[in-house]
N, C-alpha and C positions, 0 to 999 in steps of 0.2 A: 426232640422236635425235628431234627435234622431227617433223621427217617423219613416221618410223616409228610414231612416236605416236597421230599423227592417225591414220595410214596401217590401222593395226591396230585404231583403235576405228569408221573407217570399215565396216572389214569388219563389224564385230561390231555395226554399225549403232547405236553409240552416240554421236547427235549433237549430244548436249551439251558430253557428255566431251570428243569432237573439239573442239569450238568456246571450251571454257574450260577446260579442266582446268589451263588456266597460272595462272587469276587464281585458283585455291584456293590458300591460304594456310594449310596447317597442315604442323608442325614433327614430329610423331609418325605416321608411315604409313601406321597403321591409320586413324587418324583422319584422315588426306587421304583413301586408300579411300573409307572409308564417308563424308563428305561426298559424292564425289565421285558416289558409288551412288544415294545421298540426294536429289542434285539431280539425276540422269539420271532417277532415274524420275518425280520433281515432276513432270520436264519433259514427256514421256511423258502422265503425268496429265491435263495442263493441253491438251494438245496434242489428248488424246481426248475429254476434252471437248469443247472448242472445235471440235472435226468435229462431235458430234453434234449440240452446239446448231447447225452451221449445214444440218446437214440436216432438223433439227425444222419448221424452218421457220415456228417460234412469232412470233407477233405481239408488239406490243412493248408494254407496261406500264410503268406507273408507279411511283414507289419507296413510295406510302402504303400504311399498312398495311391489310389484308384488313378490311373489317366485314361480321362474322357474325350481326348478332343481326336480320337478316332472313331469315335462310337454315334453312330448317327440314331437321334432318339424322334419319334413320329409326332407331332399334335397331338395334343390330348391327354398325353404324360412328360412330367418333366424329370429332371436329376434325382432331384431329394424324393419323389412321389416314387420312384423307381429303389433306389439304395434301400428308404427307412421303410421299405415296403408296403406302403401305405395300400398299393391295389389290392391286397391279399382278405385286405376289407371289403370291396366289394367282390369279389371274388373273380377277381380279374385273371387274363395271363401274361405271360411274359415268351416269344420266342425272340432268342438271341442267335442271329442268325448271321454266321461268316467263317472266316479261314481258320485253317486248326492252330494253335497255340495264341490268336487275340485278344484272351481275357474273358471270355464264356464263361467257363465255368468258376474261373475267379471272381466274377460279379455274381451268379447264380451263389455265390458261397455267402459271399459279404451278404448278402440280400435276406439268407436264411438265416444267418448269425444278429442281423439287425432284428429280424421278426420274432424273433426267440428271444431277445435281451428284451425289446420295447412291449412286444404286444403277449408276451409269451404263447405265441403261435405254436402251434405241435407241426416239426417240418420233418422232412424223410427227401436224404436223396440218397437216387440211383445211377449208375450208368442204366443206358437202356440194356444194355447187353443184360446186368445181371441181375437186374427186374423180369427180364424175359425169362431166365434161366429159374429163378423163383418160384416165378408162375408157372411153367411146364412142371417144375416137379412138385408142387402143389398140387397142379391140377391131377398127374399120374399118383399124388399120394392120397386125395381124398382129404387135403385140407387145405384148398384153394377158398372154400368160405371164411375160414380162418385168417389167411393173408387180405383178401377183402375188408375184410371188418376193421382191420389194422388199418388199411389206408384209407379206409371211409372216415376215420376218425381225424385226419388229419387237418391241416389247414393250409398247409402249403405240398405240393410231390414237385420234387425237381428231378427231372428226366434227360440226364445228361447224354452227351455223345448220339444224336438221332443220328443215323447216315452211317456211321462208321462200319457197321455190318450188317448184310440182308437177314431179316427175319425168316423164318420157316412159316408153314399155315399158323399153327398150332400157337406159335409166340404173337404173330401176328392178330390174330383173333383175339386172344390173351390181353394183348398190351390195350388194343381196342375196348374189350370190356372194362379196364382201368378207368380210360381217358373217358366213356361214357357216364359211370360213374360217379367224376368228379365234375361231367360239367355242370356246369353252374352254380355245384354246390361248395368248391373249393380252388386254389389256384393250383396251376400248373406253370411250373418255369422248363422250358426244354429251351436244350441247346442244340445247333445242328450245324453242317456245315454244308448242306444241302438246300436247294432253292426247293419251292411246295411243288414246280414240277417235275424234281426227281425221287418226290417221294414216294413211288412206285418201286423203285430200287429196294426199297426197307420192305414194307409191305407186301410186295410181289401180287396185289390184286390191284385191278384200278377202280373198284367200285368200294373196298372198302377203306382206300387211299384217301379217294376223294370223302367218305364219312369222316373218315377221323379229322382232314383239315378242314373241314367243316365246322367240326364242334372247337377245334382249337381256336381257329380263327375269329369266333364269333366271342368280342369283350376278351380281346387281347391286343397286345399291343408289340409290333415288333420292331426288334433292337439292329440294324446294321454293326458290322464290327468289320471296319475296311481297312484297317490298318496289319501293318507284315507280324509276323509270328515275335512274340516276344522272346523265345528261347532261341530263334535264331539270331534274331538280334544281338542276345547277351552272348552268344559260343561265339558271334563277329568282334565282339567288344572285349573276350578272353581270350584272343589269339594272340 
């Protein structure tokens, strides 16, 4: 019987059940059932998860808690709407915008790890840099629709580091057909440490500069981060 067992929740592609349904231990049949239901789908749960965080691709954090009382948030969103990512619902954005080491791209992290445990949101982050580098050699291999479709699917693109290096035409125009793409239909969290009028520096055009802060800006909400770099602070605190 033991066979058959497996045999029939194999088909039924239940493989928990397969794998322990001996070690549940209840005397009442409803209540082995529904255990047994109980922990098939945990396992399922856990299991979808665990794919999505490893295609996030998120960098990795530490366990202290968030400090916010540098972080200047606008009207119209608050703490918890922001962390448990609740805008990613309506398809909002997020720029977090300020000095390099403030905690950017560690709240852009928490923010994708909260959307992936609560909403199970399909999340993808990049630096900008080698998003850019993707997409040129996509596009030079003839499977730039390919990469497309990936991030069409998503629900949140986090576009770390905007500023840090000037784009070429070719990236430039690239990263644009992205951010077209997802407007409206999906969130984007970028970090940058550039004000919207330097962002001609990245872009190197000013008419395709001004499109792209266009579509970001429209049903986003941006983040100030005025406080000193934290890893400066801690190499001050380890001297």
């Amino acid at each position: 019987m033991r066979k058959e067992i497996e045999e029939y929740a194999k088909r039924l592609k239940l493989s928990w059940i397969r794998e322990n349904y001996h070690e549940v231990e209840e005397k009442d049949p409803q209540k082995y059932l529904l255990s047994l239901f109980e922990k098939e789908v945990q396992n399922r749960e856990e299991r979808k998860i665990n794919l999505l965080l490893s295609q996030a691709q998120l960098p990795k954090t530490g366990e202290q808690a968030y400090q916010w009382q540098h972080i200047q948030i606008p009207q119209g969103i608050d703490r918890e709407t922001v962390l448990k990512g609740n805008f990613i619902q309506e398809r909002e954005n997020l720029i977090l915008y300020g000095g390099v080491g403030t905690g950017k791209t560690y709240l852009a992290t928490l923010i994708s790890l909260n959307a992936i445990h609560t909403f199970g949101s399909k999340v993808r982050f990049y630096t900008v840099a080698a998003l850019v580098n993707k997409l040129i050699d996509a596009n030079q291999n003839g499977t730039l629709t390919k990469i497309m479709k990936q991030i069409e699917k998503l629900d949140l693109l986090v576009l770390d580091e905007l500023g840090y290096i000037p784009l070429n035409k070719e990236g430039a125009e690239l990263l644009f057909q992205v951010i077209s793409m997802c407007y409206e239909n999906k969130s984007i969290i970028i970090t940058t440490n550039l004000q919207f009028g330097q962002w001609n520096h990245v872009f190197g055009d000013p008419i395709l500069t001004e499109a792209v802060i266009d579509r970001l800006i429209h049903h986003s909400h941006l983040l100030l981060f005025t406080g000193d770099s934290f890893r400066y602070k801690e190499s001050l605190q380890n001297r």
